[in-house]
N, C-alpha and C positions, 0 to 999 in steps of 0.2 A: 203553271202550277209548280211550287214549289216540293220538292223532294226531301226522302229520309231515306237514311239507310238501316237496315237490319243486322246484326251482328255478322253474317255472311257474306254481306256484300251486295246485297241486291237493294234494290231502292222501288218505294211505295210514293204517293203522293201524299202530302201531310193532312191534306183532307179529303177525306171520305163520306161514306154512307152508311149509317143505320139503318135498320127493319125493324129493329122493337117495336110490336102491335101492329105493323104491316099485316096486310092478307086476311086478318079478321072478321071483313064488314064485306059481303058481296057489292053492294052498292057503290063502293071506292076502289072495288080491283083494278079496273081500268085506269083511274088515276093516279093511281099508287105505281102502276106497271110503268106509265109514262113520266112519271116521275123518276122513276129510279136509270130509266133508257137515257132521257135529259142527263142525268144528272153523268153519268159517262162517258156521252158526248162530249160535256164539258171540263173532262177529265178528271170526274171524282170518281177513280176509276176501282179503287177497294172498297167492297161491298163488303158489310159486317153482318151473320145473321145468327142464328142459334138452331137447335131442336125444339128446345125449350121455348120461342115464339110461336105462339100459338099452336104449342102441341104440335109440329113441325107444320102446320097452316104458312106461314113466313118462308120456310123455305122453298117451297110449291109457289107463292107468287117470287118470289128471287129469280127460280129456276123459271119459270115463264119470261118473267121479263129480260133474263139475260140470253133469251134465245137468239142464236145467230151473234152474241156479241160475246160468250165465253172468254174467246181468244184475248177481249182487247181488255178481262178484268182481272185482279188480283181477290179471291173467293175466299172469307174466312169465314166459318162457321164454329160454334162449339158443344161440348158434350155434357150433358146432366154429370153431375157425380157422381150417384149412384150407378152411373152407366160406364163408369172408365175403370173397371178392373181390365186388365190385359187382355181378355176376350171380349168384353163389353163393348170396349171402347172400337173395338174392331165392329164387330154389329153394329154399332151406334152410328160409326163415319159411313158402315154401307148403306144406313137406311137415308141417312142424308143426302149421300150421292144420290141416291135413289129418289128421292125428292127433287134434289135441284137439277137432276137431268145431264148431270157431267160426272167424269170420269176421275176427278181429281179435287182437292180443295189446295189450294195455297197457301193456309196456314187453319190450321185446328189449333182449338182451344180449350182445355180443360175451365167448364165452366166460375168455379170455385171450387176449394177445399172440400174433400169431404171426407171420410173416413177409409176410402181406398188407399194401400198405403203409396205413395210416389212412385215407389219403383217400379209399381205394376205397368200405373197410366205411362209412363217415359217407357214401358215395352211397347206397350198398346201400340204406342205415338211410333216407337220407331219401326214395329211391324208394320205398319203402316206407310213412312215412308220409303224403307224398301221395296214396298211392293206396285209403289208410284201411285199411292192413293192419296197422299199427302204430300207437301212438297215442306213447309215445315211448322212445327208446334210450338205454342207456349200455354202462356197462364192468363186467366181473366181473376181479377178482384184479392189478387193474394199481398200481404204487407211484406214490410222488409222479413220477420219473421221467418213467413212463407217461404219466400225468395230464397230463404239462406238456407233453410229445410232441404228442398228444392235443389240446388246448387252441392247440398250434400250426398244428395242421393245420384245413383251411378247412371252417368247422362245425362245428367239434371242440367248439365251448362250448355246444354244444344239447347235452351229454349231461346225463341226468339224473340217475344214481346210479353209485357204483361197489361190488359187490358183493366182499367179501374175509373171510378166515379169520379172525375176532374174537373171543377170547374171555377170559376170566380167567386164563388159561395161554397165550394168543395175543394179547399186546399190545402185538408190534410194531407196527402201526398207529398208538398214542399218540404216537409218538415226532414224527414230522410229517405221518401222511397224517389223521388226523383232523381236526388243523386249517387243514389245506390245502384239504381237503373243506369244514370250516364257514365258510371265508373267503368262501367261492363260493357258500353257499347248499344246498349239494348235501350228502344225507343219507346216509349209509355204511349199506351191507345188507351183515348179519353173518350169514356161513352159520357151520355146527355152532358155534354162541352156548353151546354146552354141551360143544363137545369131544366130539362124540360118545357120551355118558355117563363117560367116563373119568375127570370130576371129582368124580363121585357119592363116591367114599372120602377125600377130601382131606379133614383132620381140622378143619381151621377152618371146613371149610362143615357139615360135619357137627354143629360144634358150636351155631353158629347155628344151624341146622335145627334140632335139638333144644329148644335154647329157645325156637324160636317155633313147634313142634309142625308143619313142612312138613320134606319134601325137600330134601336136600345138592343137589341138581339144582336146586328150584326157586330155592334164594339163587341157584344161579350166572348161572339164567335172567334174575332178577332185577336182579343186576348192569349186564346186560349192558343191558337195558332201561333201565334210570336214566342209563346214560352218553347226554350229551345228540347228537340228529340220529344216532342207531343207529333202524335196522330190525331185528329180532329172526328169522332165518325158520329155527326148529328144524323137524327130522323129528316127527312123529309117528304112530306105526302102528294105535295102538288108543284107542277112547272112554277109557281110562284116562288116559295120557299127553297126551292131547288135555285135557284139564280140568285138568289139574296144569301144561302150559302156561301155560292163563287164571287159572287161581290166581297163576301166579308174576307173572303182569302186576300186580296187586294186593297183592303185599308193596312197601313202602315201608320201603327199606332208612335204620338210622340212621346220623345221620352217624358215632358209635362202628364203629359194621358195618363201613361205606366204611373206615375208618382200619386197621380189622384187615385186609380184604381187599388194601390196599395196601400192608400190612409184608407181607403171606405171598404177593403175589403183584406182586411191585413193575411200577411201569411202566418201562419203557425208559428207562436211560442213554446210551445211543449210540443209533446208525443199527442197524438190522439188516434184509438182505433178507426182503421179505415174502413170509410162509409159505402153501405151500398143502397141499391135503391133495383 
């Protein structure tokens, strides 16, 4: 498994795990749970989750299934907006811990903007990691804009990642937040890196797929992994999808491949505001 590094110097695997709509449905705890244990084993070893999944429901199967494997994962979770003023945001991480059954998160995430003002959450964040409850913060869904905002405000350049909607069909980001992110060192986490499956029928991935005997899904996974300083953190619910993940880490798309993918999926011409979902 290939590595990234963080602006501090520590290093993550470039792909990971989502929980978005995990823990939801009693019927699929068990598989969801085994799903995410696999998926670690096989070194997708940073688990991405929220408060906000499922009303913290997401967090509670995380912290179950990462029972007895803590040690061997890197834990990021993030906070509502309205929950990150400087005290908030402090209540927020403990009820989290308190969900996922450990002691610590590895990276907290202001979930998006809101109207608290920056300097509060960058307290919050570093009361926080003072007191060994975080180890370190950034930003999920903020544009260059953000970013620069962010960067202004005092401690704003301790963050360590900005988390945003990245995909083959989602690449606004190209246009200037990716290399406003690599100018600083700081590694972009791409949630639904597959669009949620909805790229699976798109006839050029398909074709690929076919000639190299995988999944229209795993080229798009793959994609998204080759673009340099991405994090990858797809859903997966079952040992199935979980292995066809780590497969897609190991295509090595040609450069022919790349050139097709960028006639049928061009990058940004202009600015455009960035998408969430």
């Amino acid at each position: 498994m290939r590595d990234i590094s963080f602006p501090g110097g520590e290093t993550v695997p470039v792909l990971g795990q989502g929980t978005w709509m995990m823990g939801e449905k009693a019927e699929r705890r068990r598989e969801e749970i085994e799903a995410l244990r696999l998926g670690v084993s096989l070194g997708m070893t940073l688990v991405d989750t929220a408060e906000m999944y499922g009303e913290g429901a997401t967090e509670r199967l995380v912290g179950e299934a990462l029972d007895g494997l803590r040690d061997e994962v890197f834990l990021v979770s993030k906070v509502y907006p309205h929950n990150a003023s400087q005290r908030g945001v402090i209540a927020a991480c403990e009820r989290s811990l308190e969900r996922l059954g450990t002691d610590r998160l590895d990276l907290y995430l202001l979930h998006w903007r809101g109207d608290i003002p920056l300097e509060e959450t960058i307290a919050g964040f570093e009361t926080l990691r003072q007191a060994g409850k975080i180890r370190h913060w950034g930003v999920s869904n903020f544009d260059v804009d953000d970013m620069e905002a962010l960067f202004d405000a005092r401690g704003g350049n301790a963050c360590a990642t900005n988390q945003v909607l990245y995909n083959l069909s989602r690449r606004g980001p190209d246009y200037d937040l990716t290399s406003w992110l690599a100018e600083r060192g700081m590694p972009m986490m791409a949630y639904s890196p597959i669009e949620q499956g909805r790229l699976a029928k798109k006839p050029i991935l398909v074709d690929i797929a076919r000639a190299r005997h995988v999944e229209p899904l795993q080229i798009a996974l793959a994609w998204v992994l080759h673009r340099p300083g991405v994090i990858a953190i797809p859903k997966a619910s079952t040992a199935a999808h979980v292995r066809a993940n780590r497969a897609a880490h190991d295509i090595d798309l040609t450069p022919e491949e790349l050139a097709l993918l960028d006639h049928h999926f061009e990058p940004p011409s202009r600015k455009r505001p960035l998408e969430m979902i």
